[in-house]
C-alpha positions in Angstrom: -3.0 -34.8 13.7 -2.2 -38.1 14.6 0.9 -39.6 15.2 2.6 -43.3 14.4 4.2 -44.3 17.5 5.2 -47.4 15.9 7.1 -45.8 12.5 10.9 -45.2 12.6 12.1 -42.1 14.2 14.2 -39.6 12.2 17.6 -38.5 14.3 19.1 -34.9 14.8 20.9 -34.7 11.2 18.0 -36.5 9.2 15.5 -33.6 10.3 18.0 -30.5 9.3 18.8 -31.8 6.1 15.1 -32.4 5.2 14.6 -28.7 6.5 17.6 -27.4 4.7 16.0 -29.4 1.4 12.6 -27.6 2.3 14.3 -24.2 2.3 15.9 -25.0 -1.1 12.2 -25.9 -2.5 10.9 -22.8 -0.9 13.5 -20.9 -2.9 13.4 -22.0 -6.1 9.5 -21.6 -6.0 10.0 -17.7 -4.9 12.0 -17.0 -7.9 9.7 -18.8 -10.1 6.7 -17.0 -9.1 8.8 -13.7 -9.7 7.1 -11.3 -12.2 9.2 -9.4 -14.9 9.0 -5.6 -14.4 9.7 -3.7 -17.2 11.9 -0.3 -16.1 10.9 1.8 -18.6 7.5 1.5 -18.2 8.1 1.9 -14.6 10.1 5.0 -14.9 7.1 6.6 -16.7 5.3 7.5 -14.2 8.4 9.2 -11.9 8.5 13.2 -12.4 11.5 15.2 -12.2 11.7 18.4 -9.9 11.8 21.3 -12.3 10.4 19.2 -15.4 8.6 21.4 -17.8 4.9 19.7 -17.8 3.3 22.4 -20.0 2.3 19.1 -22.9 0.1 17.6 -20.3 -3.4 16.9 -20.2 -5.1 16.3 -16.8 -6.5 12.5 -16.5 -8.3 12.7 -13.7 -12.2 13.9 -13.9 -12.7 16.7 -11.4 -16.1 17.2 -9.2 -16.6 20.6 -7.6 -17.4 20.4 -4.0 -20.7 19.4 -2.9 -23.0 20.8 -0.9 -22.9 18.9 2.2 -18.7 19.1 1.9 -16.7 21.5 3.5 -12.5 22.7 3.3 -10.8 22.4 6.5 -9.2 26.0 7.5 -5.7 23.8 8.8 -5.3 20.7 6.3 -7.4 22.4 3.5 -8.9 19.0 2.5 -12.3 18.7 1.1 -14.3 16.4 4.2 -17.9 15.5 4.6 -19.8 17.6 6.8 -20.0 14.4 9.2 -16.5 15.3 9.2 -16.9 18.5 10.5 -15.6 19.1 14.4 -16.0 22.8 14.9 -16.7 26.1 12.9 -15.8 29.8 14.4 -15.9 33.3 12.6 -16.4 30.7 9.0 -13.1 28.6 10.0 -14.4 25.4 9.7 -11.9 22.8 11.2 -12.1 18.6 10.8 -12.2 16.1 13.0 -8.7 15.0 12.3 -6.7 18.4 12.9 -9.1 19.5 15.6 -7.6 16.0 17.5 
């Protein structure tokens, strides 16, 4: 960037208040740019411990494991076989809990 050696130089007080103007801009923008959550809609989605769910439908589409997936004996997650670090008496174990 390149700089005017010959223009009028700012002193001590005439550079905080144009950053304490700055910060005021910067502010007002934030807030602005704020969006408006609606808390109800929000709450929807919270469950409470001991809530009696027996009305509800599962959403979500589930795939039985494939064939080249396996369930880790120690995290019980379903893994790729890529995944897979060791296997002994048909315990298989992943790469992440055999770490």
């Amino acid at each position: 960037m390149a700089t005017d050696y010959d223009a009028p130089r700012k002193t001590d007080d005439e550079l905080s208040e144009d950053s304490i103007e700055e910060l005021k801009s910067r502010r007002v923008d934030k807030t602005a740019s704020s969006v408006d959550i609606d808390e109800t809609e929000q709450a929807e989605g919270f469950e409470l411990p001991g809530a009696d769910l027996s009305g509800e439908e599962l959403s979500v589409r589930v795939i039985p494991k494939q064939y080249d997936e396996f369930t880790c004996s120690r995290c019980f997650l379903v893994h790729h076989r890529s995944q897979l670090a060791s296997e002994a008496n048909g315990q298989m174990v992943c790469r992440e809990c055999a770490a």
